[in-house]
mmCIF file of the C-alpha atoms, coordinates in Angstrom:
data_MODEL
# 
_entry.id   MODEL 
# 
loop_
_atom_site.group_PDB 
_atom_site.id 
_atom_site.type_symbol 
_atom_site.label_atom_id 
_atom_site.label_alt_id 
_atom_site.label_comp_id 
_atom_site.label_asym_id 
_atom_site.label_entity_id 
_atom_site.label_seq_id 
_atom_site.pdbx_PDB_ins_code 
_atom_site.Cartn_x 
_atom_site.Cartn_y 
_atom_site.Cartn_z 
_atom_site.occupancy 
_atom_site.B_iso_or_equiv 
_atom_site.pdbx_formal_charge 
_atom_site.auth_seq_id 
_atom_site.auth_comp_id 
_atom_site.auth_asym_id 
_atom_site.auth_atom_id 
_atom_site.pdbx_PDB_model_num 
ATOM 1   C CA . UNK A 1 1   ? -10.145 -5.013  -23.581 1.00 0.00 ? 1   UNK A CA 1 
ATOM 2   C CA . UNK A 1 2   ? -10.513 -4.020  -20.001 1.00 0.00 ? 2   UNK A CA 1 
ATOM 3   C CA . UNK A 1 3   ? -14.009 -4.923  -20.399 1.00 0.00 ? 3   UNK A CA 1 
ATOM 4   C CA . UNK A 1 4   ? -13.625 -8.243  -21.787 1.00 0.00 ? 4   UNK A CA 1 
ATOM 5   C CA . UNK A 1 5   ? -11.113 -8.884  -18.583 1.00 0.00 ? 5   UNK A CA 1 
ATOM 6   C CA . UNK A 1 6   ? -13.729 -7.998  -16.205 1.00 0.00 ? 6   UNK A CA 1 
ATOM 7   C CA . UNK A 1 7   ? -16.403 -10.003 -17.947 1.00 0.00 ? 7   UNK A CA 1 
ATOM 8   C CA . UNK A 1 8   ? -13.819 -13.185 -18.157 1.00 0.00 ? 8   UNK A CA 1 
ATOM 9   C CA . UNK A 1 9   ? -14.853 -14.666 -14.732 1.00 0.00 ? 9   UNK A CA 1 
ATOM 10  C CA . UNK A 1 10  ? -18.729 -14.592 -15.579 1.00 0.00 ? 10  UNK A CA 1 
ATOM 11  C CA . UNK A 1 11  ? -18.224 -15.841 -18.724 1.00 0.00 ? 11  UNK A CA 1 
ATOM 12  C CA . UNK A 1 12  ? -16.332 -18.818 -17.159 1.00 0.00 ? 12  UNK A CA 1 
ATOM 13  C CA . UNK A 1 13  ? -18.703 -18.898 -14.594 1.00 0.00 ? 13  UNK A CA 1 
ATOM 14  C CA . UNK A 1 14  ? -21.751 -19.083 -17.719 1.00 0.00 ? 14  UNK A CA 1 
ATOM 15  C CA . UNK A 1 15  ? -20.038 -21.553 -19.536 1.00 0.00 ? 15  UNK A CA 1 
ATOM 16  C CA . UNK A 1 16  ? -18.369 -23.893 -16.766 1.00 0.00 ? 16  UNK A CA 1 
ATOM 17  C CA . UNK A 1 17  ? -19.457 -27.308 -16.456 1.00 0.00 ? 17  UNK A CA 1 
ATOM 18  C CA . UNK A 1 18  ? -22.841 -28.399 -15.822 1.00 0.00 ? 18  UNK A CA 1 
ATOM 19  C CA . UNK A 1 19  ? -21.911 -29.102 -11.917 1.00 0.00 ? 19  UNK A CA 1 
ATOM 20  C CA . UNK A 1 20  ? -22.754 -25.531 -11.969 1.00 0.00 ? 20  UNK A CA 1 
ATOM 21  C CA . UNK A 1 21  ? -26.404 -25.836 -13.434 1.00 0.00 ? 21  UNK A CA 1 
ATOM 22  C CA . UNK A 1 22  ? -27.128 -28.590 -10.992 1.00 0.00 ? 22  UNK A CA 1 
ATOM 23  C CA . UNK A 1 23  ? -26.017 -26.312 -8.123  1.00 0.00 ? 23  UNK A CA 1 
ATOM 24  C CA . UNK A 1 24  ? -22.910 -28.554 -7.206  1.00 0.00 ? 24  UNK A CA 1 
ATOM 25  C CA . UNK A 1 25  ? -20.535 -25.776 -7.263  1.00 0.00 ? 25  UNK A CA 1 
ATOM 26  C CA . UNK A 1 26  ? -18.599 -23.768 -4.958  1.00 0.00 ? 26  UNK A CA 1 
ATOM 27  C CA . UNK A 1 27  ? -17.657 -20.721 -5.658  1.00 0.00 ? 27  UNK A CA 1 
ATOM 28  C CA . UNK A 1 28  ? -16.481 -17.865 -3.511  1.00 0.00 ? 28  UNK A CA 1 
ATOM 29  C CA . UNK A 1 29  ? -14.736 -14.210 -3.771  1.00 0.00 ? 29  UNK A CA 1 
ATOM 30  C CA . UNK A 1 30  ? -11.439 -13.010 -1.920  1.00 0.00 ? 30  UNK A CA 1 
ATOM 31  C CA . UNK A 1 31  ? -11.096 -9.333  -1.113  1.00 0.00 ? 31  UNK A CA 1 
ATOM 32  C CA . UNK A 1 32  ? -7.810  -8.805  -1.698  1.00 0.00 ? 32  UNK A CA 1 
ATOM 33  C CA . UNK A 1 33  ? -7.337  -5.268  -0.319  1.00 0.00 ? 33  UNK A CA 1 
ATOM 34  C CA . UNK A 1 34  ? -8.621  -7.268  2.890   1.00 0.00 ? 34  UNK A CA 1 
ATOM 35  C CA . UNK A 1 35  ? -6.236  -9.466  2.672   1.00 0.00 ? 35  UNK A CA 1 
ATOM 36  C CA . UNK A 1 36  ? -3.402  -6.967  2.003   1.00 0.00 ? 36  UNK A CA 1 
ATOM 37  C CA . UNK A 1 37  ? -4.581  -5.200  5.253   1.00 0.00 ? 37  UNK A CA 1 
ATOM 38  C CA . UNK A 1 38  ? -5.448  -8.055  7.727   1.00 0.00 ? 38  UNK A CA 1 
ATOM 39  C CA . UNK A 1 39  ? -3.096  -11.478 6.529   1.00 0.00 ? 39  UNK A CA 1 
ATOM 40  C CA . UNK A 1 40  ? 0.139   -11.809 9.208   1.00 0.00 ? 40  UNK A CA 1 
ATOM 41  C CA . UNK A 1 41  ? 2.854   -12.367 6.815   1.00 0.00 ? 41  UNK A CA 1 
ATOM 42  C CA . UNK A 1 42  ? 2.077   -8.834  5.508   1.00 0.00 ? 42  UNK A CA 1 
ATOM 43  C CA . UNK A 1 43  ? 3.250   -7.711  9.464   1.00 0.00 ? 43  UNK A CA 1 
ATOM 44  C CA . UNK A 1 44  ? 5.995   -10.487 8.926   1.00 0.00 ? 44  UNK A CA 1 
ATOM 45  C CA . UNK A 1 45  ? 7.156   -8.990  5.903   1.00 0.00 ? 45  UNK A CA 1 
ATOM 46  C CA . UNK A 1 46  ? 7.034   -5.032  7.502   1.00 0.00 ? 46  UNK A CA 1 
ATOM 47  C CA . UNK A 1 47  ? 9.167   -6.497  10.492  1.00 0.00 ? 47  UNK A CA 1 
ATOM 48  C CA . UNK A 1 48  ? 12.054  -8.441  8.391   1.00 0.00 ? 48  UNK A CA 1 
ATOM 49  C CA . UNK A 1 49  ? 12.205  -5.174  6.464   1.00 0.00 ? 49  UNK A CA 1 
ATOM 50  C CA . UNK A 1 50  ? 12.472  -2.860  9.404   1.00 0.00 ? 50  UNK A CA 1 
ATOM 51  C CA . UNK A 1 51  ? 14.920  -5.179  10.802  1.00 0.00 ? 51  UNK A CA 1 
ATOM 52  C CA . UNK A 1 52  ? 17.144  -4.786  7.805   1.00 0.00 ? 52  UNK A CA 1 
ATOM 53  C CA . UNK A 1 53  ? 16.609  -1.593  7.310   1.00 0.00 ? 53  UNK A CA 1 
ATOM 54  C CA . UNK A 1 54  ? 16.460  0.161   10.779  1.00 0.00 ? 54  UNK A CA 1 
ATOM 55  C CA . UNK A 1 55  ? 20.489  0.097   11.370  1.00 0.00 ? 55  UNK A CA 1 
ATOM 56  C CA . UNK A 1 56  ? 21.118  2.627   7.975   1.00 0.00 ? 56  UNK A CA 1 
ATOM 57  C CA . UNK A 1 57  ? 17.972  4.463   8.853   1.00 0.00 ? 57  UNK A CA 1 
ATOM 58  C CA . UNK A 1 58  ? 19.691  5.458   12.002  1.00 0.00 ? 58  UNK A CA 1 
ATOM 59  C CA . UNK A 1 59  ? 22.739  6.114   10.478  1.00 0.00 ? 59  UNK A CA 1 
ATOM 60  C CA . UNK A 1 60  ? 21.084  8.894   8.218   1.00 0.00 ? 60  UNK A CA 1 
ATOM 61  C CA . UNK A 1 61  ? 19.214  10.598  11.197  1.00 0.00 ? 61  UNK A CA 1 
ATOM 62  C CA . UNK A 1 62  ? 22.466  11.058  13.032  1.00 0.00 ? 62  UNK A CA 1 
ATOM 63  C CA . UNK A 1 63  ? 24.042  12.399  10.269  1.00 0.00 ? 63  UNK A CA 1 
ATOM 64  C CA . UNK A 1 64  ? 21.346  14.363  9.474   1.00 0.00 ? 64  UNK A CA 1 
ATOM 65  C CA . UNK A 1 65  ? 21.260  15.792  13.022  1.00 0.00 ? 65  UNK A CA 1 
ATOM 66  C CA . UNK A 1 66  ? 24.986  16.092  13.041  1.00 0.00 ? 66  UNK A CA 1 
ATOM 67  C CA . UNK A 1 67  ? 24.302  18.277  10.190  1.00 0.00 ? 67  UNK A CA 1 
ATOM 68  C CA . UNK A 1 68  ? 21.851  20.724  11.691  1.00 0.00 ? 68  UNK A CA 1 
ATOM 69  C CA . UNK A 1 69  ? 23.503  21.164  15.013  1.00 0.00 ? 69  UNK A CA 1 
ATOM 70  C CA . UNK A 1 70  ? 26.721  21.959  12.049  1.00 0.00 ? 70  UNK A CA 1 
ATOM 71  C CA . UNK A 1 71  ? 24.244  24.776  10.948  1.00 0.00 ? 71  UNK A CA 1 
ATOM 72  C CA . UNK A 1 72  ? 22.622  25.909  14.057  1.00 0.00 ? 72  UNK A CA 1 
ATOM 73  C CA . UNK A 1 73  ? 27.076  26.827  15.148  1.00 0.00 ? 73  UNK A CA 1 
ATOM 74  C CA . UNK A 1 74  ? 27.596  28.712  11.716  1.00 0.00 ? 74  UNK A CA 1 
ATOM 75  C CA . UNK A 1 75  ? 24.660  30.733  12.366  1.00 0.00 ? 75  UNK A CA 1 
ATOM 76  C CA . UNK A 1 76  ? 25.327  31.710  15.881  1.00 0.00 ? 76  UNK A CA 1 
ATOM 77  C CA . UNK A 1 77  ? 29.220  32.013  15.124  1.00 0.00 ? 77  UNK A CA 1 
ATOM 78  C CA . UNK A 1 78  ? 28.456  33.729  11.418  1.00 0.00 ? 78  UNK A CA 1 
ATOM 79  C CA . UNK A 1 79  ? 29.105  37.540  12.781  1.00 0.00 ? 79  UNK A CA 1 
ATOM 80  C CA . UNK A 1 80  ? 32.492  36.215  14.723  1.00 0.00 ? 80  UNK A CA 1 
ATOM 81  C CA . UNK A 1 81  ? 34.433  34.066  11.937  1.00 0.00 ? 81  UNK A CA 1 
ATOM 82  C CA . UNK A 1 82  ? 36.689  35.608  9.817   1.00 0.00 ? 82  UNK A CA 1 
ATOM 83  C CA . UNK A 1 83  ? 35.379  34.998  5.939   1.00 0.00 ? 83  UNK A CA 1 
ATOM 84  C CA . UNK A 1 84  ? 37.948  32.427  5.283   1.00 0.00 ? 84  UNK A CA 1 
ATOM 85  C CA . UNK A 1 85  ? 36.826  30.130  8.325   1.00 0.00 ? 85  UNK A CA 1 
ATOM 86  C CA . UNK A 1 86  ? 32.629  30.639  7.507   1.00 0.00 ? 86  UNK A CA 1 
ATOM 87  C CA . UNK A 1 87  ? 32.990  29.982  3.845   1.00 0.00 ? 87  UNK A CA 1 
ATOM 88  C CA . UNK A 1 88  ? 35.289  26.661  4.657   1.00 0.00 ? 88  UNK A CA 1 
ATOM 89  C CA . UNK A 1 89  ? 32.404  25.752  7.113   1.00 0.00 ? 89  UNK A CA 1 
ATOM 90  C CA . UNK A 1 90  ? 29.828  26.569  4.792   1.00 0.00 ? 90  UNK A CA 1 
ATOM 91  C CA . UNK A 1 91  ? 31.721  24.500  2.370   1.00 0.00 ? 91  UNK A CA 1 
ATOM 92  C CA . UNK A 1 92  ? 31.995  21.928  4.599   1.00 0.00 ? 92  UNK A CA 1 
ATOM 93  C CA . UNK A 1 93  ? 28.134  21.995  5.407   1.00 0.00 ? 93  UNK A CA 1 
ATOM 94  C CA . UNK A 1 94  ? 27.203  21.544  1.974   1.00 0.00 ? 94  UNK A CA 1 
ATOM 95  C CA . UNK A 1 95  ? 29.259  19.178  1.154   1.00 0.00 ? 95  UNK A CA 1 
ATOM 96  C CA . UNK A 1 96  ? 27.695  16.795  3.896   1.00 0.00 ? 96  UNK A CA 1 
ATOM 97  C CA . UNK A 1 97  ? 24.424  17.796  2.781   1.00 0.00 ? 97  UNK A CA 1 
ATOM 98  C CA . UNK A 1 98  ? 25.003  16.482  -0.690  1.00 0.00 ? 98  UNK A CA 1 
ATOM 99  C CA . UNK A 1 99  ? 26.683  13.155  1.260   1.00 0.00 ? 99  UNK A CA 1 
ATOM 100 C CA . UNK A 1 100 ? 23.067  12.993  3.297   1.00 0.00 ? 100 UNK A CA 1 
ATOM 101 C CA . UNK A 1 101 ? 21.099  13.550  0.239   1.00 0.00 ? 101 UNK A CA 1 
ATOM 102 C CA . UNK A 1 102 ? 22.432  11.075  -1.470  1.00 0.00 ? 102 UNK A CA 1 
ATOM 103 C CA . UNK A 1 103 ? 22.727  8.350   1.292   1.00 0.00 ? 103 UNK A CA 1 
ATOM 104 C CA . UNK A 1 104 ? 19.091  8.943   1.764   1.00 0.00 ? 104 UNK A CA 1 
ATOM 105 C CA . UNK A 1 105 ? 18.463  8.278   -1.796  1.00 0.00 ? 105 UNK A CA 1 
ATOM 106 C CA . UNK A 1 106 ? 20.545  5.419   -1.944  1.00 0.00 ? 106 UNK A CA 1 
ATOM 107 C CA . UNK A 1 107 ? 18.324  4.283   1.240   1.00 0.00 ? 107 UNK A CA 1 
ATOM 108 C CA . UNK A 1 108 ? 15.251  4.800   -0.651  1.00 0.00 ? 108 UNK A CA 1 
ATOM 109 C CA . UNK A 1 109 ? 16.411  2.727   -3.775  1.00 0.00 ? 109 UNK A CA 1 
ATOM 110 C CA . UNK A 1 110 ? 17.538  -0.172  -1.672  1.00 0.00 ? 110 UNK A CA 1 
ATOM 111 C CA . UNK A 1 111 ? 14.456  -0.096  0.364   1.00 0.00 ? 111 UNK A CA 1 
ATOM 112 C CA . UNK A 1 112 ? 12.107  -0.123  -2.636  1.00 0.00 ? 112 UNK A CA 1 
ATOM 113 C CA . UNK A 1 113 ? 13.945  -2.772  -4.324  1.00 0.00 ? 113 UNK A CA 1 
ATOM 114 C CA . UNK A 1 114 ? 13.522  -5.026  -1.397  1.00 0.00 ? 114 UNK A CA 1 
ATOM 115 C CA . UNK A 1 115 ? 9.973   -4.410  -0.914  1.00 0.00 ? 115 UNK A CA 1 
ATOM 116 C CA . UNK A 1 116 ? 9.209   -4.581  -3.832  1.00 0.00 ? 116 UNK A CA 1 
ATOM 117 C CA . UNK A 1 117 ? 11.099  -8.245  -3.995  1.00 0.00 ? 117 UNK A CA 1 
ATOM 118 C CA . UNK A 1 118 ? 9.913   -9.775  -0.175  1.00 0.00 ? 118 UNK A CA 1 
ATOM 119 C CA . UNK A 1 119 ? 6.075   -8.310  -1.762  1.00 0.00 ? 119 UNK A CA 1 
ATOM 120 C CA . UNK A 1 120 ? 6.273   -10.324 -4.967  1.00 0.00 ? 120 UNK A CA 1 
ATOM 121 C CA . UNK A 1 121 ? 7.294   -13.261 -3.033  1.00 0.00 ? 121 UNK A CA 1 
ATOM 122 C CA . UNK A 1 122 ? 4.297   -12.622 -0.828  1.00 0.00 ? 122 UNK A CA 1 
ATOM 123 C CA . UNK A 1 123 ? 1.535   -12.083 -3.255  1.00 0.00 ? 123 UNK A CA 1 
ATOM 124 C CA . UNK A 1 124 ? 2.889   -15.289 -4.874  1.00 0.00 ? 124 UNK A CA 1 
ATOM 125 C CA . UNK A 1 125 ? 2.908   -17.031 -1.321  1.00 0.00 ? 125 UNK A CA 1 
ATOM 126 C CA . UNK A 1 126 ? -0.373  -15.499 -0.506  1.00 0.00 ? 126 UNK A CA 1 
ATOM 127 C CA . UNK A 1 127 ? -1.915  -17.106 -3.906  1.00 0.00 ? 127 UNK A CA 1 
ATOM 128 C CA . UNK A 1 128 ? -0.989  -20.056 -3.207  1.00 0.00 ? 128 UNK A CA 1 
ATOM 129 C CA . UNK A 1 129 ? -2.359  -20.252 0.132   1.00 0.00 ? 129 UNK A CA 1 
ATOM 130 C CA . UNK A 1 130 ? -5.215  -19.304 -1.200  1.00 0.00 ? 130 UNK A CA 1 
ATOM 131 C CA . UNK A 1 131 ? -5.121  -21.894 -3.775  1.00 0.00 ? 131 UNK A CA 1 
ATOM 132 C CA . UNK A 1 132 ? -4.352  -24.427 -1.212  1.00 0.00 ? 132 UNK A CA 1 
ATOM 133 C CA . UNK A 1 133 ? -7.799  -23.357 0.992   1.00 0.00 ? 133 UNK A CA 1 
ATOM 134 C CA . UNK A 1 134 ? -9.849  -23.585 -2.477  1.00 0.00 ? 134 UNK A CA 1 
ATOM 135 C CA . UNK A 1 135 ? -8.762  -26.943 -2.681  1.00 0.00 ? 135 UNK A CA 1 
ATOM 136 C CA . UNK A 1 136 ? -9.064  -28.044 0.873   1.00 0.00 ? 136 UNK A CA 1 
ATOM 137 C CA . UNK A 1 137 ? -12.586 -26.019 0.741   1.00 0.00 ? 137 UNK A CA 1 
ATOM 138 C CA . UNK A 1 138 ? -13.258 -28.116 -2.299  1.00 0.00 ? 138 UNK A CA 1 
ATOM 139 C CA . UNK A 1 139 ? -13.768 -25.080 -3.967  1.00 0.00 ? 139 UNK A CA 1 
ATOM 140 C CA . UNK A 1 140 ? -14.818 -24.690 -7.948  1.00 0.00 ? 140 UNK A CA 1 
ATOM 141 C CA . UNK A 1 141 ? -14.050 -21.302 -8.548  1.00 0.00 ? 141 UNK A CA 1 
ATOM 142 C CA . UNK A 1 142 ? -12.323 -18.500 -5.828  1.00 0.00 ? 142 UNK A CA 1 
ATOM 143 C CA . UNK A 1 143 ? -12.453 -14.977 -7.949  1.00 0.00 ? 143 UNK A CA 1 
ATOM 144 C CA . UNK A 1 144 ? -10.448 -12.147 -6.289  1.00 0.00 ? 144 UNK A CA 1 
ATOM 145 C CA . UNK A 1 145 ? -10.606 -8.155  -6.540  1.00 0.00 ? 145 UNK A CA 1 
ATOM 146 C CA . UNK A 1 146 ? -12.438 -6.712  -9.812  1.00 0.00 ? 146 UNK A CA 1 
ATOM 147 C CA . UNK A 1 147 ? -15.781 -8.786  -9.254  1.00 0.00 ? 147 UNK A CA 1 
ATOM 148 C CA . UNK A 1 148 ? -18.626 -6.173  -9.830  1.00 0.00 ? 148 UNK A CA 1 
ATOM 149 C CA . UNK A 1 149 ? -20.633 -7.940  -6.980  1.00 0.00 ? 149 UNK A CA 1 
ATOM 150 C CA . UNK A 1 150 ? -20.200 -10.860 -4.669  1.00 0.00 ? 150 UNK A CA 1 
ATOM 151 C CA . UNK A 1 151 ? -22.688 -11.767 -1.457  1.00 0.00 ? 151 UNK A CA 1 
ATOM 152 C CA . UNK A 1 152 ? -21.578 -12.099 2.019   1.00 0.00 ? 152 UNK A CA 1 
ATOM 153 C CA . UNK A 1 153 ? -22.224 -15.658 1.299   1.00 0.00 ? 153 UNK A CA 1 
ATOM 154 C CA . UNK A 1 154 ? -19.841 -16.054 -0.819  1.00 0.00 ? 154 UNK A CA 1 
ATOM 155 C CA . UNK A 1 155 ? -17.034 -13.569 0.280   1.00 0.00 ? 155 UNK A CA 1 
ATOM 156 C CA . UNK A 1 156 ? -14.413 -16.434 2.053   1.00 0.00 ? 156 UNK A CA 1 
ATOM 157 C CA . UNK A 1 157 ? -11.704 -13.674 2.658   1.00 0.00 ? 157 UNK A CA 1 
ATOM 158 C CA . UNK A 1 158 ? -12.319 -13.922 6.580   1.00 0.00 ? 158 UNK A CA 1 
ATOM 159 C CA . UNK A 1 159 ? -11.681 -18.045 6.018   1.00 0.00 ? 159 UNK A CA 1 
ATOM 160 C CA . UNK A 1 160 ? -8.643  -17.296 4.037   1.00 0.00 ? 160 UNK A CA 1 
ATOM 161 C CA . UNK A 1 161 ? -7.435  -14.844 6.876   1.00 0.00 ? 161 UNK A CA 1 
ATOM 162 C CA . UNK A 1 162 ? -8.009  -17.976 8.995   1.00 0.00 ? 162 UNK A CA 1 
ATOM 163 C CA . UNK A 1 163 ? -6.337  -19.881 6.971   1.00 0.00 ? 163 UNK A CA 1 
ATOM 164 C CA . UNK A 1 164 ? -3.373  -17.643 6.332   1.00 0.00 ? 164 UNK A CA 1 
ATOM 165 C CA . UNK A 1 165 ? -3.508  -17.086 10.443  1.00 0.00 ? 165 UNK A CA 1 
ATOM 166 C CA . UNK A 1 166 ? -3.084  -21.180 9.951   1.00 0.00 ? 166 UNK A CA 1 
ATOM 167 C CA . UNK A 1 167 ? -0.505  -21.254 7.919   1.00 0.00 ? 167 UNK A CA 1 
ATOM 168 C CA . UNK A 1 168 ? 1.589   -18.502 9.493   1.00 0.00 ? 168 UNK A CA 1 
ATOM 169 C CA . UNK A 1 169 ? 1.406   -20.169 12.878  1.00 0.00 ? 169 UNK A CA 1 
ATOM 170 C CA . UNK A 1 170 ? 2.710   -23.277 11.431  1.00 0.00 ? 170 UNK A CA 1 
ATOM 171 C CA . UNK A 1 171 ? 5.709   -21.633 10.254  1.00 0.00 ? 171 UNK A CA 1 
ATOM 172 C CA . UNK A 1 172 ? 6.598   -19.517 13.385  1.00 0.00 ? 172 UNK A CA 1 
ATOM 173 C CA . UNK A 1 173 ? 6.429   -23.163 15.101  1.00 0.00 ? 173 UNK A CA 1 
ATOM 174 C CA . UNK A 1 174 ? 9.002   -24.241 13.017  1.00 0.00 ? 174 UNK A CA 1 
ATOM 175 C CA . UNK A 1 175 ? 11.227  -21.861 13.031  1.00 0.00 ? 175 UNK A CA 1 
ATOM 176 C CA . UNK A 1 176 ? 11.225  -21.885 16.803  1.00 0.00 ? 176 UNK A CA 1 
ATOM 177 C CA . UNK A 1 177 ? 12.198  -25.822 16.428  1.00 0.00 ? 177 UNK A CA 1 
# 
C-alpha cells in the first residue's frame, strides 16, 4: 500500500493530460522539512506560544526553586530539629513536590494540546499558500515530501519561502493598521 502511495504522483504524472506530452506543463516539488524549518509563521507560531505560555512556565520554576532552597534548609537543619518538626517538613516537602509534578504535567498537556492545534492550523495555512503560489505560478502539478527524486529545476520551495515571506508581511501590515 505504501508503495502504491509513493508511486501515486508518477502515475498521475504518466497519465495526466497530454499538455504534459507536448511539454506545456509545470510541475515543481516543495520540500516540506524546508519549509517547516525556514517559513515565518512557523517563528510566528513559536512566539504566540511562548507568549501564552511563558507566565505558567515561570510560575513552575519558582516553585520549583522554592522547593529546593525548602530542601537545601532540611538538610542543613536535619541534625538540629527535633523528629516531630523534620518529618512535618519532610512532609511538607513532598507534598509540594507532588503539587510541582503535577503542575508541570498539567503544563505539558496544555502546551501540547495547543501546539498541536496553532500547528494544524498552520500546515493547513501553509497548504494553502502553497496552493495559492501554484496557481499564481500557473502551476500543473506541485508534489511535496516523499518524491524519490526531483531536480533543482524543479524544487520551488525557496519561491514558496518567498512567497510565504509575502504573505506573512502582508499580514503583520495589517495587523499594525
Amino acid at each position: 500500500m505504501k508503495r502504491l502511495l509513493l508511486l501515486l504522483p508518477l502515475l498521475l504524472a504518466w497519465a495526466a493530460p497530454p499538455a504534459l506530452a507536448e511539454g506545456g506543463s509545470l510541475v515543481g516539488f516543495v520540500d516540506m522539512d524546508r519549509i517547516d524549518k525556514e517559513a515565518p509563521q512557523i517563528d510566528t507560531v513559536r512566539g504566540r506560544l511562548q507568549k501564552e505560555f511563558s507566565a505558567r512556565e515561570r510560575q513552575l520554576l519558582d516553585q520549583q526553586t522554592k522547593l529546593r532552597e525548602q530542601e537545601e534548609r532540611l538538610n542543613r537543619g536535619r541534625a538540629s530539629m527535633s523528629d516531630a518538626d523534620r518529618r512535618s517538613l519532610e512532609r511538607e516537602l513532598q507534598s509540594g513536590q507532588r503539587e510541582w509534578k503535577r503542575n508541570q504535567d498539567e503544563f505539558r498537556e496544555d502546551y501540547i494540546i495547543r501546539k498541536n492545534e496553532e500547528m494544524e492550523d498552520l500546515t493547513r495555512l501553509i497548504t494553502d499558500n502553497i496552493r495559492d503560489f501554484a496557481r499564481a505560478e500557473k502551476f500543473d502539478l506541485i508534489l511535496v515530501s516523499g518524491v524519490v527524486y526531483a531536480s533543482d529545476a524543479s524544487d520551488v520551495t525557496g519561491r514558496v519561502l518567498e512567497w510565504l515571506k509575502k504573505q506573512q508581511q502582508e499580514e503583520n501590515n495589517v495587523d499594525k493598521k
